[in-house]
C-alpha positions as CSV (number, residue, x, y, z in Angstrom):
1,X,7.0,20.2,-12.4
2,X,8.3,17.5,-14.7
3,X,6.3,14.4,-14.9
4,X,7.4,10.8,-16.0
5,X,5.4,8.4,-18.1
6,X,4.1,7.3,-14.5
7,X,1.8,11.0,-14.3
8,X,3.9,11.6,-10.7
9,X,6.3,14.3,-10.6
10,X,10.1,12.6,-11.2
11,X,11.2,14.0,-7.6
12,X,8.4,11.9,-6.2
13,X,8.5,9.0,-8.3
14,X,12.9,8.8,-7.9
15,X,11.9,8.6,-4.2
16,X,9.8,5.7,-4.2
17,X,12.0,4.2,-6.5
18,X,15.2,4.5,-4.3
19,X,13.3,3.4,-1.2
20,X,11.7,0.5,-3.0
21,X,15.1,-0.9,-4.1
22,X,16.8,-0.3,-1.0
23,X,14.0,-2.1,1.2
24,X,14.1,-5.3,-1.4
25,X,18.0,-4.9,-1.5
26,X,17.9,-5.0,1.8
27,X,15.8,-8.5,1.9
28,X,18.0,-9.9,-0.6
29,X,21.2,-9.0,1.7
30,X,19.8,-11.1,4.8
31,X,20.2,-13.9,2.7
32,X,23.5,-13.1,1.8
33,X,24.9,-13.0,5.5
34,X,23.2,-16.3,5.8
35,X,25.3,-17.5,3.1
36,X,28.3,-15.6,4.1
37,X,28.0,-17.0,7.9
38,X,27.4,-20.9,6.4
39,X,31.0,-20.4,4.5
40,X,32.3,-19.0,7.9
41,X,33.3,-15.8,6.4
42,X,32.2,-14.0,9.7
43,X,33.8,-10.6,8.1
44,X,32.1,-11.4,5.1
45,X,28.7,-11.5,7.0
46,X,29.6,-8.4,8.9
47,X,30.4,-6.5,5.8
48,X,26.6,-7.4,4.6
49,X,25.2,-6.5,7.7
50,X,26.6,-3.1,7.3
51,X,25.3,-2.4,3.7
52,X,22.0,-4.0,4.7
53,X,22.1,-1.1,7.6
54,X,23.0,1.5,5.0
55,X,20.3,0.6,2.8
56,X,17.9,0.9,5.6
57,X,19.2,4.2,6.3
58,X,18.8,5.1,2.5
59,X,15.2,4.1,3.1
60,X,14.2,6.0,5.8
61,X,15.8,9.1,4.4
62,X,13.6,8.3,1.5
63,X,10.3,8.0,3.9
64,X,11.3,11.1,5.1
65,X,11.9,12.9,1.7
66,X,8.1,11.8,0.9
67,X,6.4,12.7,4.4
68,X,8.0,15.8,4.0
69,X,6.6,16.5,0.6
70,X,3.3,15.0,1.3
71,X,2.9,17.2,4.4
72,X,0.7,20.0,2.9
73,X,-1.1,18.2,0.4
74,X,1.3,19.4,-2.1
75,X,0.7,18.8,-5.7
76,X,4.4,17.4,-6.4
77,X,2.8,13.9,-4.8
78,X,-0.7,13.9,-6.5
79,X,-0.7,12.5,-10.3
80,X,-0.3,15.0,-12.6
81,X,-2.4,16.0,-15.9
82,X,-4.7,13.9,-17.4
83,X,-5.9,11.1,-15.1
């Protein structure tokens, strides 16, 4: 398997990464339905509220992806060569 400058295999690591940024885009967005609902842009709001749910989603399916992995003690999820 592939391995990034990290020493995890890239599967692994472009996992982490997508569920990292979608759980700290999905911080950011809370304040940006605050903002949105201060304006009164009530659409607005809702519209943030919906990418804030898909980004949860995205992270979830990312928690899955790893658990999945991780299950049997696989390799793909333990650093690889030299540590």
């Amino acid at each position: 398997m592939a391995t990034g400058e990290t020493g995890f295999d890239d599967v692994t690591y472009d996992l982490i990464s997508v569920q990292y940024h979608s759980l700290k885009a999905g911080h950011d967005y809370g304040q940006y339905v605050r903002d949105a609902r201060n304006a009164g842009k009530e659409e607005i709001a809702a519209f943030f509220e919906q990418v804030m749910r898909e980004d949860s989603e995205r992270a979830q399916r990312c928690h899955a992806f790893l658990a999945e992995l991780t299950k049997h003690g696989t390799d793909a999820t333990s650093p690889q060569g030299d540590a």
